[in-house]
C-alpha positions in Angstrom: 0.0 0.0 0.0 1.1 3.3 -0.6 1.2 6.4 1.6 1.2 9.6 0.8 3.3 12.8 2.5 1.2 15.7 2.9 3.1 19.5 2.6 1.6 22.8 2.8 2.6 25.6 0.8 2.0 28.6 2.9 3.2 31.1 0.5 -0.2 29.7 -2.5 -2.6 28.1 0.5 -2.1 24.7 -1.5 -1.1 20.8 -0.9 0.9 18.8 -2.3 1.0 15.2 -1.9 4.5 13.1 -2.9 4.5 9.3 -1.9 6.5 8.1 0.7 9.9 7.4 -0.4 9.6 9.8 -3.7 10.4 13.1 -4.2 8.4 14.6 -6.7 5.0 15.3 -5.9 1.9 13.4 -7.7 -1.1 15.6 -6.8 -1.4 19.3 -5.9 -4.6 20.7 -4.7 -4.6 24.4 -5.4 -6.3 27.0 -2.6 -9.6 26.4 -4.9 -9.5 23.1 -3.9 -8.9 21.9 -7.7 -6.8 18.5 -7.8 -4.3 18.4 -10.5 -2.1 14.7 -11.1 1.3 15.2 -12.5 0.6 18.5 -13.7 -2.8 17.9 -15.3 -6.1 18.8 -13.7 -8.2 16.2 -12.8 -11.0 17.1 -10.7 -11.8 19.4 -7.1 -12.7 19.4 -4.0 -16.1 20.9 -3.3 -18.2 21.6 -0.3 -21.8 19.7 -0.7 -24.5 20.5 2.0 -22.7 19.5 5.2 -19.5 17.8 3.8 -16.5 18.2 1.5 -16.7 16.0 -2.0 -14.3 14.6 -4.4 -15.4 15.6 -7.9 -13.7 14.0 -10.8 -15.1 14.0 -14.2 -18.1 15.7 -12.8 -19.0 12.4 -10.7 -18.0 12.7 -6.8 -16.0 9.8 -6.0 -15.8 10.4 -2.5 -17.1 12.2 0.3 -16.0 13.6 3.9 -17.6 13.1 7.4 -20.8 14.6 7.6 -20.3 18.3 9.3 -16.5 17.5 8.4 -16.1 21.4 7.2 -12.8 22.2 9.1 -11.4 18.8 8.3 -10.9 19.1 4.3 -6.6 18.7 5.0 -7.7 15.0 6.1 -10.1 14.4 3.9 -7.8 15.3 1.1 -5.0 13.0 2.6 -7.2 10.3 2.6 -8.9 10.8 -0.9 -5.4 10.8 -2.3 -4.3 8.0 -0.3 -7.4 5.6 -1.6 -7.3 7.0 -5.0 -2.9 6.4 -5.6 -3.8 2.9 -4.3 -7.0 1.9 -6.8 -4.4 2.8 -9.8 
């Protein structure tokens, strides 16, 4: 299984996700919350009623924690972290 190393860029308000062991980075997620893979954009983050969402291709492929507002850094992380290990 792969894990993923989370790193804030304070200077943009973004993420950046490299997997353990790596060093370049395989997603970004920009302060807009859209996810780009190796450079190419491939879906965002969006807040639904009560919970952040994982759009890709228009189709949300997974959610947050119900009332999970403050928690989109782990929600992210963990997104990533199924999504690099269904490829």
């Amino acid at each position: 299984m792969k894990r993923l190393q989370q790193t804030l860029c304070t200077k943009t308000d973004s993420f950046s996700y490299t997997v353990v062991g790596e060093g370049t980075p395989i997603y970004h997620v920009d302060s807009s919350g859209y996810l780009s893979e190796r450079g190419k954009e491939i879906g965002k983050f969006c807040l639904g009623d009560n919970q952040w969402n994982l759009r890709i291709d228009g189709v949300i492929v997974d959610s947050g924690p119900e009332n999970g507002m403050f928690y989109l850094p782990e929600f992210e992380m963990r997104a990533l972290t199924a999504l690099i290990n269904k490829a």
